[in-house]
Each structure stands twice: as structure tokens, then as C-alpha cells.
C-alpha positions, 0 to 999 in steps of 0.5 A: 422408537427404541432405535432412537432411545439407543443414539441418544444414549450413545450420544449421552454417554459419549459426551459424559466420556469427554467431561474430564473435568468432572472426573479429574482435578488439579491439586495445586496451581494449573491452567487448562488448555483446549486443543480440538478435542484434547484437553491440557492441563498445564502446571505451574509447579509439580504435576498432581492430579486427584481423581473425583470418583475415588480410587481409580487405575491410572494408565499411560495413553500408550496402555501402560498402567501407571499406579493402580487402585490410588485416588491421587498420583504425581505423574510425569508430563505426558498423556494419561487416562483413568479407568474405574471398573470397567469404565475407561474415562477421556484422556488428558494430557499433562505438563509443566509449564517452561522454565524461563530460559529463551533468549534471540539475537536479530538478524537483519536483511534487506527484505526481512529480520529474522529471529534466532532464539535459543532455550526450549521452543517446543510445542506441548506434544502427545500421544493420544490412545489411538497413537496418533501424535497432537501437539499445542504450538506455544505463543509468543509476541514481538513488539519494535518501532517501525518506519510507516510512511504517514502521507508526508514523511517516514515516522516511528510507528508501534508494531505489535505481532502474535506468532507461534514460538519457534526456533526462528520468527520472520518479521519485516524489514526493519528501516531504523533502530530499534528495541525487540522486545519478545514474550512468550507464554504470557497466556499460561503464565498470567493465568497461572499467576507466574512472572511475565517472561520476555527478553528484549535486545537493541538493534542500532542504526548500525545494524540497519542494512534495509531500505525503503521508499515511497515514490511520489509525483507533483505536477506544476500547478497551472495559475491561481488553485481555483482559476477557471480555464478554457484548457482541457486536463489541465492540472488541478492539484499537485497529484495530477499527472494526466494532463496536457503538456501546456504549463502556463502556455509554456509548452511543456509539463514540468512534474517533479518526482521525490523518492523519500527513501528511509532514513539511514546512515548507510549510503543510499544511491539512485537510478531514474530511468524514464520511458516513452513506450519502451524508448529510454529517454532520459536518465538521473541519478539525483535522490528527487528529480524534475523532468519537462514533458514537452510531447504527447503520448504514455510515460513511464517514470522507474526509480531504483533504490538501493544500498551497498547492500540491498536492490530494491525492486523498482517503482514507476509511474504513469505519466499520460500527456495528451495530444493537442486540440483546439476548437473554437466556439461560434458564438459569446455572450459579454454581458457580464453574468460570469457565463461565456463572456469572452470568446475563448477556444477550448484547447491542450498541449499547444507550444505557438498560439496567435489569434486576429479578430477583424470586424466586418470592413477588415480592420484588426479590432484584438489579437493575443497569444495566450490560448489560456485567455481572449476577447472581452468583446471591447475595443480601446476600453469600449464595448464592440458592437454587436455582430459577426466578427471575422477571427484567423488562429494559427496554433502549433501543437506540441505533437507537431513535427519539429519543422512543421510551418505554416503556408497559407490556411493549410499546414506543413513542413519540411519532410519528402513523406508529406506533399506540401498541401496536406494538413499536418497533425498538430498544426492549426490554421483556422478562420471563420465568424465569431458571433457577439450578443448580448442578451437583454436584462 
């Protein structure tokens, strides 16, 4: 029991050792600061301070006795503590706040704008009674316009940054013109009531050497936005860049790809470098650029940006185009509920397309070349009878090889590594019954 009655003293009068404020006051306009387990006191003016236990021995954290016996002293910056009897109290330190004398001029680069300021950047610095060394970083904010790219375009948008004053502050790129307005010790000064200090420069068009951009893909929209089609990845919206080659059954993707670099009046020059694999194919040196994807298989589209002075890194993207593929149903229901109601096959990524349909004693009843479309099931405007119809599709994917031809219902073409009777990738040579019904009401 009494082991514990002797920490909660301890503890007590080590709390009471750190409750400077009961002991010391300020005698005039100043401010207090925590830094850990240091406190600060920062002065508007003249550093006075009075002790509120009467008088008192005042000394340096260094162990030097500054005046002894006073209740009130003027002492320089610096860490002090004070010592009544044979109590000596917490320390403290003491300083006045900076003159108002910073000023920078800006610096911009390709990846960065830096900040060189002149006048007094120092922290608040001490030495505790241990000798260790503390010290209170001053704050400071940076205020510009940047570029932000905001979905459609590059727009000015307010940048506000917190940051510890220094000898140089790093900011981002700046793409634009742009007024810097720096400010410092706005915390101290607005709690001692003193004048805001900031400086503020320009920095012109002119200066501007950095760029920037936001590269973006718009795929051909394939028919009406909303159509219903029998064609597998087809594109949907403009952002789409998986898809199959077929565009409107022309067979190949067109995408178009927009740089939208920063605005600037420094000359910006362009590299298009597209891949299939690691293969390049194709080059551009255009600011926006429109490209046919007329093959299956993985893409890599890299833009390069740059001025006479910056290289940007590289962007790319992805562009995935798939391989063919045709398949065809056995069965359509024509009676007008808005389900399956002609017969249509399910493809992608076909260059050459042409169906037959004949009825059961051989004669040609439809045929058409769109894959995107079909049968109705009516011939000359008339609803066909019920029944097996006999259809022959032949279709050339754009994975075929470039003279592959058709022979019979097998497939092939000109190449000494394929024997004429093998089915050649990409080729389709197909028949058999597609069965009409219609269901009852």
C-alpha cells in the first residue's frame, strides 16, 4: 500500500513539474506552442516573462544563472527554467516572432516547380537541459491555379499546399501561368494579432517549359446506340476497346486515340508507336491519331509526348481484338414476340459472310450477306411454312490466312505447311436443317 501511495506521488509531482503555465506567464502579446513535451512561447514584441510563485532564480537550460532573486526578467530567445528553493521547475522556451522578410522566385522544370526562398527560414530551435537538441519547423502554405483534367478537357483548378518553410519547397509541374502566392507563420501571427505575411510572384506562359496528357480511345460505335445484335464483343459505347474486328461488317475495328496534351505555346511534338506482341507495326507523328484493327490478337498502343525540352514517359494502352466465331442455331420462332424471331448466327471478327437457305425440294427461298442481320422466316413478303429448311454458310474470319479459299465444305489455301483437305483456322463452310415454328397464341 505504501509502495503505491509512493508512484502516485511521483506521478503527481512529476505532472505538477510539467504545468509551466501555473508557474510562468507572459507579460505582453504572446502565443504558446506544444512541441512533444516542450512548450514554446512565442512573442509578438519584446520577450518578458513573470514568475507566478514570486521571486524566483531564473537560469539557462545550459545550467547558466541568468538573474537571481527577480519575479520578472526580459531575456533573450533561448530555453530557460526557474528554481524556487530547492524546486526546480519544467523548462520553456522563448522567441520572437520572425520579421516579415521572405521572399522566392520559382523555378520550373519538366517534372517539378521548385521554390527558392530568401530571408530567415529557420525553425525555432533549443536546447533542452539534458543537451539534447528540439526544434519547431515553421508552416507555411502555397496557393496557384493548376491544369486538372476534368473528363472532357484541361481546366484551371485551385491548388492549395500545407508544407514546412524551408530554404526550397517542391511543388508539382505547373502546365500554365500562373500566380504563387506563398504565406508563412500565418498560425503565430493571426493568434498574436499580427499583419498576415505572404509574397506572391507571376509565373508567365513563358516560363511554362512542362507538359502533359491524358490519353484517350474511342472505338466505332457499331449501328444505332441501344440496337440489339447477334455480334459477340461488339462495342457498345465509345470507351470500348475489347471488342472484335467487324465494324458494321466491314472487317476491321476503327478506334480513335486523342492525346489531349496541356495547352502551351511551347512546340509540343508527338510519337505513336502501336504494337501487336512486341512486333511494331505502325507509327504516327499526328497530335490525335485513327488506326484499323483488321486482325485478332493483343495491341499495345504508346504515345510519346514531348517539348523541346521535356520527354514525357510514355502511356499506352490495350487494345484486345478477338478472334472469329460463328455459330449457328437450330431452331427460330417467327411469331412476333420480340424473342428469336429470325434466324440469325452468333458471330465476331468476320471479313466475308453469305448464307442460302433452300426449302425441302432445293430451291433458294433467302440469302444475304450481312451476319449483323437474317431470316424473317417469310418468302416474297409471305409467311414460310412451318418446317426444316436446308441453310450453306461460307464465312472468312479476319484470323484467316490472306488466301485462304473455299473448296467444297472443307476450307484452304495457298501454303506447302497445310494439305488441301484441312480446315483452315478462320474459315467457315457450313450446312445443315434450321427448324421454323411457330408457337400457338
Amino acid at each position: 500500500m505504501k509502495r503505491l501511495i509512493y508512484i502516485v506521488f511521483l506521478m503527481l509531482a512529476v505532472a505538477s513539474a510539467y504545468a509551466l503555465p501555473m508557474n510562468v506567464e507572459c507579460v505582453g502579446k504572446a502565443t504558446q506552442v506544444i512541441n512533444g513535451n516542450d512548450t514554446l512561447f512565442i512573442f509578438k514584441d519584446n520577450i518578458e516573462l513573470k514568475s507566478k510563485l514570486g521571486v524566483v532564480d531564473w537560469y539557462r537550460t545550459d545550467g547558466t544563472l541568468e538573474a537571481s532573486g527577480q519575479e520578472q526578467i526580459a531575456p533573450d530567445e533561448g530555453g530557460y527554467y526557474i528554481v524556487q528553493g530547492t524546486t526546480q521547475y519544467s523548462p520553456f522556451y522563448v522567441f520572437r516572432c520572425p520579421a516579415a522578410d521572405i521572399d522566392f522566385k520559382a523555378a520550373p522544370s519538366c517534372t517539378a516547380t521548385t521554390l527558392h526562398l530568401t530571408g530567415n527560414v529557420s525553425a525555432f530551435n533549443y536546447i533542452r537541459k539534458d543537451g539534447s537538441a528540439g526544434s519547431y519547423a515553421r508552416a507555411c502554405s502555397v496557393d496557384y491555379n493548376a491544369l486538372a483534367w476534368n473528363g472532357e478537357e484541361w481546366t484551371d483548378s485551385a491548388v492549395h499546399t500545407d508544407m514546412r518553410l524551408a530554404r526550397t519547397l517542391n511543388l508539382p509541374a505547373i502546365y500554365g501561368g500562373t500566380d504563387i502566392k506563398l504565406c508563412y507563420d500565418t498560425e503565430i501571427r493571426t493568434k498574436l494579432e499580427a499583419d498576415s505575411t505572404c509574397a506572391e510572384i507571376t509565373l508567365r506562359d513563358s516560363d511554362i517549359i512542362a507538359v502533359n496528357y491524358h490519353l484517350e480511345s474511342l472505338a466505332t460505335i457499331r449501328g444505332e446506340k441501344g440496337e440489339k445484335s447477334n455480334e459477340l464483343n461488339r462495342p457498345t459505347d465509345q470507351k470500348c476497346i475489347t471488342a472484335s474486328t467487324s465494324d458494321d461488317y466491314s472487317g476491321a475495328l476503327e478506334v480513335a486515340f486523342y492525346s489531349n496534351p496541356t495547352p502551351s505555346i511551347h512546340p509540343i511534338f508527338y510519337r505513336w508507336s502501336i504494337y501487336k506482341s512486341s512486333e511494331l507495326i505502325a507509327t504516327r507523328n499526328d497530335r490525335d491519331i485513327r488506326y484499323e484493327f483488321s486482325e485478332p490478337g493483343m495491341y499495345r498502343v504508346v504515345c510519346y509526348v514531348n517539348s523541346a525540352a521535356c520527354t514525357l514517359d510514355s502511356s499506352e494502352m490495350k487494345v484486345n481484338i478477338s478472334e472469329s466465331y460463328l455459330r449457328v442455331p437450330n431452331v427460330f420462332t417467327p411469331d412476333g414476340n420480340g424473342k428469336n424471331d429470325e434466324f440469325r448466327v452468333s458471330y465476331r471478327s468476320l471479313r466475308e459472310f453469305h448464307c442460302w437457305v433452300y426449302n425441302r425440294w432445293g430451291k433458294l427461298v433467302y440469302q444475304w450477306t450481312d451476319p449483323s442481320r437474317g431470316w424473317d422466316g417469310t418468302i416474297n413478303g409471305r409467311r414460310a411454312a412451318e418446317g426444316a429448311y436446308y441453310y450453306v454458310i461460307r464465312a472468312m474470319g479476319t484470323d484467316a490466312p490472306k488466301h485462304a479459299k473455299y473448296v467444297g465444305l472443307k476450307a484452304t489455301y495457298n501454303s506447302r505447311k497445310r494439305k488441301s483437305d484441312e480446315s483452315v483456322v478462320g474459315v467457315y463452310q457450313l450446312s445443315g436443317d434450321i427448324n421454323l415454328l411457330r408457337r400457338k397464341k
